[in-house]
Predicted model as a PDB file, atoms N, CA, C, CB and O in Angstrom, pLDDT in the B-factor column:
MODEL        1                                                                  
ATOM      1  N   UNK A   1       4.974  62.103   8.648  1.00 57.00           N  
ATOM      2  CA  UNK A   1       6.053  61.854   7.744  1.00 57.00           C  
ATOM      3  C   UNK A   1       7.046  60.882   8.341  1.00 57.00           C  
ATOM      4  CB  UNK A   1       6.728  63.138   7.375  1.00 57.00           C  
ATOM      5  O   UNK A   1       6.851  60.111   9.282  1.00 57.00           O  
ATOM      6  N   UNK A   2       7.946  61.024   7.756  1.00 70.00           N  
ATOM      7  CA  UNK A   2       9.429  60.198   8.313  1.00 70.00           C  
ATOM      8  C   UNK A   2       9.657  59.391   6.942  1.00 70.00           C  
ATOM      9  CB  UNK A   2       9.227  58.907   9.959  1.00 70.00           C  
ATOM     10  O   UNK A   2       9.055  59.540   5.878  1.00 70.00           O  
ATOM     11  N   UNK A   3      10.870  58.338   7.313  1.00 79.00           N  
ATOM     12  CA  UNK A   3      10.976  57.601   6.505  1.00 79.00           C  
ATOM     13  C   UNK A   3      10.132  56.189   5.914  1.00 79.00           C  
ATOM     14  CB  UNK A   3      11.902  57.512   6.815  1.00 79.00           C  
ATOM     15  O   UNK A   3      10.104  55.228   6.683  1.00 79.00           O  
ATOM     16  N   UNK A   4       9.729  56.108   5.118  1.00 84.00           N  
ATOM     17  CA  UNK A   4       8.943  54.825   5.095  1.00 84.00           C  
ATOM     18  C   UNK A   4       9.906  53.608   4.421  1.00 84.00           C  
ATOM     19  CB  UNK A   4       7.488  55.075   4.171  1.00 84.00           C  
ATOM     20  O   UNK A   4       9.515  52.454   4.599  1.00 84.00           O  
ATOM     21  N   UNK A   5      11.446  53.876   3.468  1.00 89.00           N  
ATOM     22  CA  UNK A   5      11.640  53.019   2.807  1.00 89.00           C  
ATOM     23  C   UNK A   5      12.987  53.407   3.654  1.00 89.00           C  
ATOM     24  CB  UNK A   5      11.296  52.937   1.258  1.00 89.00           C  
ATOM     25  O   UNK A   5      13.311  54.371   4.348  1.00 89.00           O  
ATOM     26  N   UNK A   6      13.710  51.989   3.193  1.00 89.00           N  
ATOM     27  CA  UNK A   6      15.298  51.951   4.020  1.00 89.00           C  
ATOM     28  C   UNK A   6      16.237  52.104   2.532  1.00 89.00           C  
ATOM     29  CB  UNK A   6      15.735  50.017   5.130  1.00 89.00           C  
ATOM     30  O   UNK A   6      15.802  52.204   1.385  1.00 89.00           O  
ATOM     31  N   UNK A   7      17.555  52.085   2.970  1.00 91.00           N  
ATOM     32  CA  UNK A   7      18.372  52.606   1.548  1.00 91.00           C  
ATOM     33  C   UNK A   7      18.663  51.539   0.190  1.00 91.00           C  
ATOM     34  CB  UNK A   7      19.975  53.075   2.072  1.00 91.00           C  
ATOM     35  O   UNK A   7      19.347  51.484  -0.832  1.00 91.00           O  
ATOM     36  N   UNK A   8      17.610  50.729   0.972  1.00 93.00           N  
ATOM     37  CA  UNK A   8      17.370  49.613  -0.400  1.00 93.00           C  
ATOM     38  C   UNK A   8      16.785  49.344  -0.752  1.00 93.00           C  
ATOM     39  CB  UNK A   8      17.537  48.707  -0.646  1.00 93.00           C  
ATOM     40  O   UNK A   8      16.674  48.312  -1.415  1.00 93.00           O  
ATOM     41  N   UNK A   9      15.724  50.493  -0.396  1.00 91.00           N  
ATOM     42  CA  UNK A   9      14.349  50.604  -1.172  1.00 91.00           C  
ATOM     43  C   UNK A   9      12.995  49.547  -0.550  1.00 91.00           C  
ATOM     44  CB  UNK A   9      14.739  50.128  -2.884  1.00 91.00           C  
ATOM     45  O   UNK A   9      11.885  49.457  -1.074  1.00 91.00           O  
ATOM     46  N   UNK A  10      13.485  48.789   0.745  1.00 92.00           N  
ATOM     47  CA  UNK A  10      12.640  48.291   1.102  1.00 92.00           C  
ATOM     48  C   UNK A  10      11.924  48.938   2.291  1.00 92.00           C  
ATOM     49  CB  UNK A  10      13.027  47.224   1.189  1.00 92.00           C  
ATOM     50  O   UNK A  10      12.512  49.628   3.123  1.00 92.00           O  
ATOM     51  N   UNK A  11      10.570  48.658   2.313  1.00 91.00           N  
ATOM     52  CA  UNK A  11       9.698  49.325   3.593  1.00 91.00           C  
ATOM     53  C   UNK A  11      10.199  48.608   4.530  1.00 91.00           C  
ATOM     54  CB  UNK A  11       8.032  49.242   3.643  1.00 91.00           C  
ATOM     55  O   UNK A  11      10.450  47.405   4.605  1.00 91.00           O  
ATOM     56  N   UNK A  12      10.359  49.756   5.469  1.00 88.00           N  
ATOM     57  CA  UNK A  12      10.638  50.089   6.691  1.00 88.00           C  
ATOM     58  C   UNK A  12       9.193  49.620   7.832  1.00 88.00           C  
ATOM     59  CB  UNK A  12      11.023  51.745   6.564  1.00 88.00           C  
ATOM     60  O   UNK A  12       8.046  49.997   7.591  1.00 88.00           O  
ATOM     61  N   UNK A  13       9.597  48.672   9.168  1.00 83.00           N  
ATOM     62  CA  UNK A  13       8.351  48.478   9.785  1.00 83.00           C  
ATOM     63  C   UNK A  13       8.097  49.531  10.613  1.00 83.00           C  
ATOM     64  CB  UNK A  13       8.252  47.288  10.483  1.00 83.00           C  
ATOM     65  O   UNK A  13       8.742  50.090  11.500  1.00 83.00           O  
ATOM     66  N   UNK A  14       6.779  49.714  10.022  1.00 78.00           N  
ATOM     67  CA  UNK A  14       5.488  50.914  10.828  1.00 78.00           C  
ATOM     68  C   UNK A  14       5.674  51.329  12.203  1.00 78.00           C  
ATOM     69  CB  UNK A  14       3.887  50.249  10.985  1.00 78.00           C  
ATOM     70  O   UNK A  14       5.758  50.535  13.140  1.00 78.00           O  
ATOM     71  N   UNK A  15       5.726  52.364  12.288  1.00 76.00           N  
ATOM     72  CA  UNK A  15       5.722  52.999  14.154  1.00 76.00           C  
ATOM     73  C   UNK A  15       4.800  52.069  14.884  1.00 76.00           C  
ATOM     74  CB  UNK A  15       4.936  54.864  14.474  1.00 76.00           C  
ATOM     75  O   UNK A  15       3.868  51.408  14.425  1.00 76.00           O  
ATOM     76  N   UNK A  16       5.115  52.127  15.751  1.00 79.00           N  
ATOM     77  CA  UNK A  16       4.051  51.488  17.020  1.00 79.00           C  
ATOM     78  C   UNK A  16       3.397  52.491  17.966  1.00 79.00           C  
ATOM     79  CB  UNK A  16       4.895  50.481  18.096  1.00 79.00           C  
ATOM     80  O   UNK A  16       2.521  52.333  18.815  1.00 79.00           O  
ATOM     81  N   UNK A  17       4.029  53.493  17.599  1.00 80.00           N  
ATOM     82  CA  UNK A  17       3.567  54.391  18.852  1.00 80.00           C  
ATOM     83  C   UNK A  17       4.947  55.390  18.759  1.00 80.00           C  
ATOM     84  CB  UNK A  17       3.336  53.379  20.605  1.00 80.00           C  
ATOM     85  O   UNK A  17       6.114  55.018  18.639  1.00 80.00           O  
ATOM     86  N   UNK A  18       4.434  56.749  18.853  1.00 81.00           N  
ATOM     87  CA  UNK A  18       5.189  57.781  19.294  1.00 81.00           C  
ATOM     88  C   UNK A  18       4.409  59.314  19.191  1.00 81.00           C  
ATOM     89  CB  UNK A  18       6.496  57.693  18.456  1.00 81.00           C  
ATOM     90  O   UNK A  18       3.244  59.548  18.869  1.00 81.00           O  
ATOM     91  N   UNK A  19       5.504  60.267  19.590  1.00 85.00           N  
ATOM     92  CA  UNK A  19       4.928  61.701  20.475  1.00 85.00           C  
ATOM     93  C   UNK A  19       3.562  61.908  19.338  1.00 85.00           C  
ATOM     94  CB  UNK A  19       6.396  63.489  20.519  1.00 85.00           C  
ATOM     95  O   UNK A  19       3.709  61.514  18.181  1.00 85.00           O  
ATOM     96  N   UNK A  20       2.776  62.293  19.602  1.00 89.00           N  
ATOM     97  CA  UNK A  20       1.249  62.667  18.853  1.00 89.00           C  
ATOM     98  C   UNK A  20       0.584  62.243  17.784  1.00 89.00           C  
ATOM     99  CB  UNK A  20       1.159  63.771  18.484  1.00 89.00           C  
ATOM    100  O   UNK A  20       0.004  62.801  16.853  1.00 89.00           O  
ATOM    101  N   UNK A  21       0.934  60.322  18.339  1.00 89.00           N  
ATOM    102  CA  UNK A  21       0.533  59.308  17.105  1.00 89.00           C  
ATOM    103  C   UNK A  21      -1.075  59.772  16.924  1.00 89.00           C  
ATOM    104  CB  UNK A  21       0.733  57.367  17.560  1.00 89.00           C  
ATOM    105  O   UNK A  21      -1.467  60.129  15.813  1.00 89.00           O  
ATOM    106  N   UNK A  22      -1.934  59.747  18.024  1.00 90.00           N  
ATOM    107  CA  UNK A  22      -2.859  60.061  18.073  1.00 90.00           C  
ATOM    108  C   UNK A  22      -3.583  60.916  17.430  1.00 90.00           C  
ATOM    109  CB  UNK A  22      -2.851  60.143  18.776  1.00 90.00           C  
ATOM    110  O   UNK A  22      -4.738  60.655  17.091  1.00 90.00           O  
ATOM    111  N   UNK A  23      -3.027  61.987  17.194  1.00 93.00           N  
ATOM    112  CA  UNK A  23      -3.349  63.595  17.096  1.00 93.00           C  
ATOM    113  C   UNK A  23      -3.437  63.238  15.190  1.00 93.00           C  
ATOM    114  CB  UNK A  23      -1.678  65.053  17.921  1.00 93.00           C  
ATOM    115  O   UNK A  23      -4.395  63.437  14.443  1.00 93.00           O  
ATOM    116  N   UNK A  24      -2.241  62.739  14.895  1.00 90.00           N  
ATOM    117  CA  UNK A  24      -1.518  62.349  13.223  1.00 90.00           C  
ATOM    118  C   UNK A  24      -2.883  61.508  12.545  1.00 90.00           C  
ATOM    119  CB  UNK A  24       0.295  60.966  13.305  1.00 90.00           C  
ATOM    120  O   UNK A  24      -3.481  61.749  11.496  1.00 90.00           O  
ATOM    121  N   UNK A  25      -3.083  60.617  13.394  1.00 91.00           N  
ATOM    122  CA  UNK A  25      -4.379  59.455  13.418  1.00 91.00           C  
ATOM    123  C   UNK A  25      -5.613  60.200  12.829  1.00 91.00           C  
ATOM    124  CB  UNK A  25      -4.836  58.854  15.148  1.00 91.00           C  
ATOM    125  O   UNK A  25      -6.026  60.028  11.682  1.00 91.00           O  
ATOM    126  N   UNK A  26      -6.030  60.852  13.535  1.00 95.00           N  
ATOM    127  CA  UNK A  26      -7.365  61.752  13.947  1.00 95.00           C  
ATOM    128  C   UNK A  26      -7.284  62.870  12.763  1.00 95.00           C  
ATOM    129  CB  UNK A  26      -7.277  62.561  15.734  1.00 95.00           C  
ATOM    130  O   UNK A  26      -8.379  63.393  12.556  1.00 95.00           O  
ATOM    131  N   UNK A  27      -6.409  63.264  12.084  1.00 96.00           N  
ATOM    132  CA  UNK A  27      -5.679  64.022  11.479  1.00 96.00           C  
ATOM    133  C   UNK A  27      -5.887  63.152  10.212  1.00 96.00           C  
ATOM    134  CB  UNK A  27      -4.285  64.312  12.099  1.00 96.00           C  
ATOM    135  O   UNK A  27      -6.883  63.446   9.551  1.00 96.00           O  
ATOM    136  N   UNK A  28      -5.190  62.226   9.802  1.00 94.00           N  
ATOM    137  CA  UNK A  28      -5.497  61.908   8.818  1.00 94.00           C  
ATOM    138  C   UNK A  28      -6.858  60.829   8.600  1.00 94.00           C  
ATOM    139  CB  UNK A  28      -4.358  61.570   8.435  1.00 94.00           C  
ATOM    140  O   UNK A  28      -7.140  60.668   7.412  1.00 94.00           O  
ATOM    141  N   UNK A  29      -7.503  60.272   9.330  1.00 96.00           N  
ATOM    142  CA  UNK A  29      -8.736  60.245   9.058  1.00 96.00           C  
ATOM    143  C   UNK A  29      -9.650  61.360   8.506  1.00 96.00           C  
ATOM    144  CB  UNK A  29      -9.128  59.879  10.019  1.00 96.00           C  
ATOM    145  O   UNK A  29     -10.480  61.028   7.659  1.00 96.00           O  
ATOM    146  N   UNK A  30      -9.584  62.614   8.889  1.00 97.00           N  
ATOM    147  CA  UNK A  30     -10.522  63.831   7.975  1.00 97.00           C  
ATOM    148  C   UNK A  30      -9.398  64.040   7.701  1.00 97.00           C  
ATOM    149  CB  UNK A  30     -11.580  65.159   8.515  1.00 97.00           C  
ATOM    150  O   UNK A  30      -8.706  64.365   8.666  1.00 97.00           O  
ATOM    151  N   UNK A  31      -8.925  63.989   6.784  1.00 97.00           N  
ATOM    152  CA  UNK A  31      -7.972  64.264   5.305  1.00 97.00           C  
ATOM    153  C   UNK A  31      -8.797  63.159   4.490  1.00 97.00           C  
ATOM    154  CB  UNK A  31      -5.901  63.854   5.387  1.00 97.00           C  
ATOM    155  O   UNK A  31      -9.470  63.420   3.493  1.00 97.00           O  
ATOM    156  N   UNK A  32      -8.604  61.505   5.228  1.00 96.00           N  
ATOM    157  CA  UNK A  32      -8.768  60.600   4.120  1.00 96.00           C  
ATOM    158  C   UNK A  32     -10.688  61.047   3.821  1.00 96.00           C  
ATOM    159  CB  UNK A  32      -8.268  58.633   4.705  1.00 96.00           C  
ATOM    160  O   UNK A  32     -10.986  61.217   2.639  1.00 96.00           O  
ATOM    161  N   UNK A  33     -11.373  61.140   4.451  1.00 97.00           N  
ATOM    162  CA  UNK A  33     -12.850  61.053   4.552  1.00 97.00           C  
ATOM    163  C   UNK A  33     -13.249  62.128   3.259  1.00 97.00           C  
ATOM    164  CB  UNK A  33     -13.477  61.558   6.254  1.00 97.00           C  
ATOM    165  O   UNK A  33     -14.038  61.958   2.330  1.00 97.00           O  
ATOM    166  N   UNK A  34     -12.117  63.641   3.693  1.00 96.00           N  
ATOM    167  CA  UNK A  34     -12.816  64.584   2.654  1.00 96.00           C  
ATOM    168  C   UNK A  34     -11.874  64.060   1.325  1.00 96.00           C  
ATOM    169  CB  UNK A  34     -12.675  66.515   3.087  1.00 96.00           C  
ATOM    170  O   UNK A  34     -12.334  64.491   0.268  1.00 96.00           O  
ATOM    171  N   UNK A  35     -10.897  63.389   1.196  1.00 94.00           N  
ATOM    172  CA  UNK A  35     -10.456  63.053  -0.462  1.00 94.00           C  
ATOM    173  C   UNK A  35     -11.548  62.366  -1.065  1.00 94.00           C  
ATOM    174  CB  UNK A  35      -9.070  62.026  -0.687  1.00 94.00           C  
ATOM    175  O   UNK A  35     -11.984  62.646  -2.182  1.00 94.00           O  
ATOM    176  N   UNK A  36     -12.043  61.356  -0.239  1.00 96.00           N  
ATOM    177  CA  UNK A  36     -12.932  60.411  -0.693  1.00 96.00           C  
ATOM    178  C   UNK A  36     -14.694  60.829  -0.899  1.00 96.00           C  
ATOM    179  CB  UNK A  36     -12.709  59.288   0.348  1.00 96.00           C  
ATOM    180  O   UNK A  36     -15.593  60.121  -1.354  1.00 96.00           O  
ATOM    181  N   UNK A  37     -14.744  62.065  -0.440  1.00 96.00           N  
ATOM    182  CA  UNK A  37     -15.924  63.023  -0.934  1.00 96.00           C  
ATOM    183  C   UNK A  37     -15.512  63.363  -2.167  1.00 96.00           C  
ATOM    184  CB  UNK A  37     -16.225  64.351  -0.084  1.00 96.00           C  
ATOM    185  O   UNK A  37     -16.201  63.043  -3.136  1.00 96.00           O  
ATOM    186  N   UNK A  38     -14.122  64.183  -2.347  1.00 93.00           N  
ATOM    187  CA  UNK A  38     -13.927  64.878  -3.195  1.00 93.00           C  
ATOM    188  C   UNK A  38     -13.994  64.232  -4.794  1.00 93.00           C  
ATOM    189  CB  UNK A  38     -12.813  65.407  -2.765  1.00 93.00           C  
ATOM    190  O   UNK A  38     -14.536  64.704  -5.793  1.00 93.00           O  
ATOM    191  N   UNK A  39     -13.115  62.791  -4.590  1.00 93.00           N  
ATOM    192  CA  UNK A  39     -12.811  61.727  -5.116  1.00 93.00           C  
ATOM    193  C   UNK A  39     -14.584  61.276  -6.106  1.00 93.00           C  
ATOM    194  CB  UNK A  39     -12.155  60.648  -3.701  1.00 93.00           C  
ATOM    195  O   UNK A  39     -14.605  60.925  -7.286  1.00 93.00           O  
ATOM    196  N   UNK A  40     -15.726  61.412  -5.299  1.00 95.00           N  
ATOM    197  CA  UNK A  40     -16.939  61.293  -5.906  1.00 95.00           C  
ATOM    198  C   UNK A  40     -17.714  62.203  -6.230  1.00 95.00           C  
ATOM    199  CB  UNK A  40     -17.554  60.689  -5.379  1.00 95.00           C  
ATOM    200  O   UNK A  40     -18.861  61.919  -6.575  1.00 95.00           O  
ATOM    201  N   UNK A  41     -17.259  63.550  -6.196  1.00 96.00           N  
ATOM    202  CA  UNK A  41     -17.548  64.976  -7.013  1.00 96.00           C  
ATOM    203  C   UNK A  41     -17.668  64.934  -8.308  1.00 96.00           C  
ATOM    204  CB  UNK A  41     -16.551  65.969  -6.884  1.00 96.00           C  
ATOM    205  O   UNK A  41     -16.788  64.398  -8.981  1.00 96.00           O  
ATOM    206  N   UNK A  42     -18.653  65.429  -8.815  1.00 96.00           N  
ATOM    207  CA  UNK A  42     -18.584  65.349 -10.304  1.00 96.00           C  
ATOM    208  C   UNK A  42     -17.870  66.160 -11.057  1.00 96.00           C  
ATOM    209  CB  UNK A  42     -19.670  65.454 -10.809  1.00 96.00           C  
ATOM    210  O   UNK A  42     -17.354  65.888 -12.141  1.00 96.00           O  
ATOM    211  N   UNK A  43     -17.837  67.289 -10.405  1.00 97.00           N  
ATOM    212  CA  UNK A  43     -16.622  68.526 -11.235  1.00 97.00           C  
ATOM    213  C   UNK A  43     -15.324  67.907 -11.241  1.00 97.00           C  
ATOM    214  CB  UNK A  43     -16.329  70.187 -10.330  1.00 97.00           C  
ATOM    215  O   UNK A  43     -14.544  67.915 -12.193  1.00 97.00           O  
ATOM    216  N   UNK A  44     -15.047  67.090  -9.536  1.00 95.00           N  
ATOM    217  CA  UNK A  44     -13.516  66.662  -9.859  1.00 95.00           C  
ATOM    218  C   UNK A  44     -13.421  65.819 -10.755  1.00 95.00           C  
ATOM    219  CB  UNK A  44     -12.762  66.094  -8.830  1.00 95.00           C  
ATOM    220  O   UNK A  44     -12.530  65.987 -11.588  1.00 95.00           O  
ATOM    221  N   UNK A  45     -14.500  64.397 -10.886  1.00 96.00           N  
ATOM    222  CA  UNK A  45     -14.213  63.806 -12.135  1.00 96.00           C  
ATOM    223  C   UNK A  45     -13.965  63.855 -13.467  1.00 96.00           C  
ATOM    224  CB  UNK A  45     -14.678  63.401 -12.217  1.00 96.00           C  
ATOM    225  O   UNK A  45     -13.337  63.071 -14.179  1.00 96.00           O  
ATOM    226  N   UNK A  46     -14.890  65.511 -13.888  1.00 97.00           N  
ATOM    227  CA  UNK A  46     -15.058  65.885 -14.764  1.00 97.00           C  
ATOM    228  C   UNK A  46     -13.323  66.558 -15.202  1.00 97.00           C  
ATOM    229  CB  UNK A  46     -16.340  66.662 -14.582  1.00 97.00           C  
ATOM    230  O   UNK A  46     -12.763  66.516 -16.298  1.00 97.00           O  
ATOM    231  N   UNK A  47     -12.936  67.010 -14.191  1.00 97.00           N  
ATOM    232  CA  UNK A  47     -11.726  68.180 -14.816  1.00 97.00           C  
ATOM    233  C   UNK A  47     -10.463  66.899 -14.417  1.00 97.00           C  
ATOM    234  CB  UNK A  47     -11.527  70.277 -13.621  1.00 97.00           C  
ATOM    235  O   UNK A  47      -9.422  66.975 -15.069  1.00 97.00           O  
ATOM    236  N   UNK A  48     -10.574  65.843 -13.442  1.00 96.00           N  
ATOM    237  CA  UNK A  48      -9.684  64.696 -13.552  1.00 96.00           C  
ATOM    238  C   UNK A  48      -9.797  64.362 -15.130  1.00 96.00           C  
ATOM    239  CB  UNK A  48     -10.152  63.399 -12.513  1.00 96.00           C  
ATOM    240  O   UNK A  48      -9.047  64.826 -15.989  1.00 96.00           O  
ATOM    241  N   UNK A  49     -10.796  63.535 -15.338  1.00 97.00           N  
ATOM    242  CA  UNK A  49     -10.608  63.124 -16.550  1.00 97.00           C  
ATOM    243  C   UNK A  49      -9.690  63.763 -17.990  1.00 97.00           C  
ATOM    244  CB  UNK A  49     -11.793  63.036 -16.750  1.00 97.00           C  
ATOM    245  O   UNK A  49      -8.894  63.272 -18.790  1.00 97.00           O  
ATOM    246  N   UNK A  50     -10.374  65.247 -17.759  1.00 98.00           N  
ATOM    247  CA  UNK A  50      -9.790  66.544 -18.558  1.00 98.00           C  
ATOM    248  C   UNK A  50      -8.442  66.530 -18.675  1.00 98.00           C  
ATOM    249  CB  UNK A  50     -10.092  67.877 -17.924  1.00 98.00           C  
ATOM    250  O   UNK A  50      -7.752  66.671 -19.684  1.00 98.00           O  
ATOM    251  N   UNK A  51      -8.058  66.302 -17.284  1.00 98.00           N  
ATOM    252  CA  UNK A  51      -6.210  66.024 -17.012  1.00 98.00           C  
ATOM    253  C   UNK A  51      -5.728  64.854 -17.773  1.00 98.00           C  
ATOM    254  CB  UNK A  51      -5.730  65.603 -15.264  1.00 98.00           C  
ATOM    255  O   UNK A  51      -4.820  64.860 -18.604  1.00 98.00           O  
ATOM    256  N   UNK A  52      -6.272  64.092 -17.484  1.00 97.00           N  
ATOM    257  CA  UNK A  52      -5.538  62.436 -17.639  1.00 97.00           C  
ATOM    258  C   UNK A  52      -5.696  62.859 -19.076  1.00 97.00           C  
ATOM    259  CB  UNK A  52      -6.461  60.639 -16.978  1.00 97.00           C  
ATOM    260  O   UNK A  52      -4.593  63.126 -19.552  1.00 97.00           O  
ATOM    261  N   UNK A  53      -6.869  63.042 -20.092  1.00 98.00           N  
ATOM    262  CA  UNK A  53      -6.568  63.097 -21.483  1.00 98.00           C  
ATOM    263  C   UNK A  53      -5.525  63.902 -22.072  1.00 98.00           C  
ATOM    264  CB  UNK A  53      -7.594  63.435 -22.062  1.00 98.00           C  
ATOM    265  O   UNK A  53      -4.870  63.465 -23.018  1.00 98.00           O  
ATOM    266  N   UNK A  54      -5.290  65.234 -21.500  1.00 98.00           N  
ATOM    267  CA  UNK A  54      -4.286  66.257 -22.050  1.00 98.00           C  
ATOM    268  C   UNK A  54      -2.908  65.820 -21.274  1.00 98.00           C  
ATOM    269  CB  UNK A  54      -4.782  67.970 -21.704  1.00 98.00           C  
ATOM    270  O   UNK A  54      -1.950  66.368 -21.818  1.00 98.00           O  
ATOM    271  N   UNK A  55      -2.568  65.098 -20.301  1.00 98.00           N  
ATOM    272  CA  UNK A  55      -1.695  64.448 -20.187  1.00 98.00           C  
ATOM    273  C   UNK A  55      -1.593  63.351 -21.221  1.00 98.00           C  
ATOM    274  CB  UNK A  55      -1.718  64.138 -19.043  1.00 98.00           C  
ATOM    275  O   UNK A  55      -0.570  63.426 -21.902  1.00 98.00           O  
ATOM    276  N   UNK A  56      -2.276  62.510 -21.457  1.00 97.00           N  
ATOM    277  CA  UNK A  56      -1.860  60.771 -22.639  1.00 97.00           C  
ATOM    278  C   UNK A  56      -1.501  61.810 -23.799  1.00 97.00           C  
ATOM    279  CB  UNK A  56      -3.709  59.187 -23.297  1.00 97.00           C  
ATOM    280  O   UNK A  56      -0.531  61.652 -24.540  1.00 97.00           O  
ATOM    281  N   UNK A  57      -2.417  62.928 -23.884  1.00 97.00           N  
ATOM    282  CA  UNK A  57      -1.387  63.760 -25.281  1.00 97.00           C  
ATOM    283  C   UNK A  57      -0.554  64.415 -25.354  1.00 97.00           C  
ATOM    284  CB  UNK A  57      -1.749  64.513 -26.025  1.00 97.00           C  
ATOM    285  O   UNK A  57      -0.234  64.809 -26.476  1.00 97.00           O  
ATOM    286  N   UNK A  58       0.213  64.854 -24.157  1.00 96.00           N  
ATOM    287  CA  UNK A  58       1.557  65.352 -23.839  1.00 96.00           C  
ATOM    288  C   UNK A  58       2.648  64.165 -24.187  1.00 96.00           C  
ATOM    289  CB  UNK A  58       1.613  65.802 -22.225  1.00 96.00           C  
ATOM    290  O   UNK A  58       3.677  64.236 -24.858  1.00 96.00           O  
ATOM    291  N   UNK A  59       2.188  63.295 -23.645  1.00 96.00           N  
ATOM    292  CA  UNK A  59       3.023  61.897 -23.272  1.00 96.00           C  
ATOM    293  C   UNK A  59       3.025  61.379 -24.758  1.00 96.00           C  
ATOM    294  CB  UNK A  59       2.173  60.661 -22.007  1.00 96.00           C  
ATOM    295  O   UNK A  59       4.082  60.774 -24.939  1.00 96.00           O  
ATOM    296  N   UNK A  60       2.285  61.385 -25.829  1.00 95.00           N  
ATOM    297  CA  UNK A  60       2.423  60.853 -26.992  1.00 95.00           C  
ATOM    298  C   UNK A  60       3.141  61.773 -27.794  1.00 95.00           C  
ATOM    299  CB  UNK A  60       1.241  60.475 -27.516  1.00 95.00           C  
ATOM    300  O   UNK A  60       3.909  61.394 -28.678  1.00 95.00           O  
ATOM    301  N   UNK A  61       2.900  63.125 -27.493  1.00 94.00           N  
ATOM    302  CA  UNK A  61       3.697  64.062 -28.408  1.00 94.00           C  
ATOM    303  C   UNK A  61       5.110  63.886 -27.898  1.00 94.00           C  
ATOM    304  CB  UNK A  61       3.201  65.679 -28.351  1.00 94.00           C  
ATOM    305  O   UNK A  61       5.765  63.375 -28.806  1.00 94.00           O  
ATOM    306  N   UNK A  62       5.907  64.110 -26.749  1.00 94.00           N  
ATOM    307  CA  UNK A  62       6.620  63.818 -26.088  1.00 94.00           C  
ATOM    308  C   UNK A  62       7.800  62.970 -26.769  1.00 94.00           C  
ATOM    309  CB  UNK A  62       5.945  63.375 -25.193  1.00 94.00           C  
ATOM    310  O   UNK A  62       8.951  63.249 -27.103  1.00 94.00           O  
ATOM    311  N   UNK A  63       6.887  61.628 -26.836  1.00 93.00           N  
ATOM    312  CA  UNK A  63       7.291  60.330 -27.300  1.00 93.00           C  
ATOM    313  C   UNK A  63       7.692  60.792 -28.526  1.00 93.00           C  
ATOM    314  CB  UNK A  63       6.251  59.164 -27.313  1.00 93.00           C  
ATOM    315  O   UNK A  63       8.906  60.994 -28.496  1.00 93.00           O  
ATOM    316  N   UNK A  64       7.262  61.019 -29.475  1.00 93.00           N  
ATOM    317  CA  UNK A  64       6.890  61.346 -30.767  1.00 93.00           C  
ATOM    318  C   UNK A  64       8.263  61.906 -31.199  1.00 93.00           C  
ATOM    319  CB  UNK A  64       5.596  62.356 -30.885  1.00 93.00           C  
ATOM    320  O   UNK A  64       9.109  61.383 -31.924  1.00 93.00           O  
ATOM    321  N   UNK A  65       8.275  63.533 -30.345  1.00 90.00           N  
ATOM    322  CA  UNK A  65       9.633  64.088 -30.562  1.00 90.00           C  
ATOM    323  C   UNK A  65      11.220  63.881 -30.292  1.00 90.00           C  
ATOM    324  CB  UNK A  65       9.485  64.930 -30.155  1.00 90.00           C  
ATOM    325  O   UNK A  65      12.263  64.452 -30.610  1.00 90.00           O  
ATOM    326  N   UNK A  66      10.760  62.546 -29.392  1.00 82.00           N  
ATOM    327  CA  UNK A  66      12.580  62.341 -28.769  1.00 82.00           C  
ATOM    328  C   UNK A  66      13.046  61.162 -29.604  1.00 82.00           C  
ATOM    329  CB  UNK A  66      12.834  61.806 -26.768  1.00 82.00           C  
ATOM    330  O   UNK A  66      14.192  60.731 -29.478  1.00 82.00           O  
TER     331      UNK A  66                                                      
ENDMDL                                                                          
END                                                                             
């Protein structure tokens, strides 16, 4: 974590190094590896998709009523 943006909304330059950059590294490599399994699952696509549609019809009813 930390901050990535400064108070004007612009990014902030990237650590270079600090206490258990390493560990964070290694760490989020298997985070990114299993999203990107998960990401080509067919159930997740299946119940993603499911979302995104009953969301665009929240978002139109939404619209609709204000």
């Amino acid at each position: 974590g930390g901050r990535k943006y400064d108070k004007e909304g612009k990014e902030m330059e990237k650590s270079k190094g600090h206490k258990d950059m390493k560990e964070k590294e290694e760490a989020s490599a298997v985070f990114r590896e299993m999203w990107e399994r998960c990401k080509r699952h067919e159930g997740y696509l299946e119940k993603k998709e499911a979302f995104l549609a009953e969301q665009k019809a929240w978002d139109k009813e939404r619209k609709q009523s204000a």
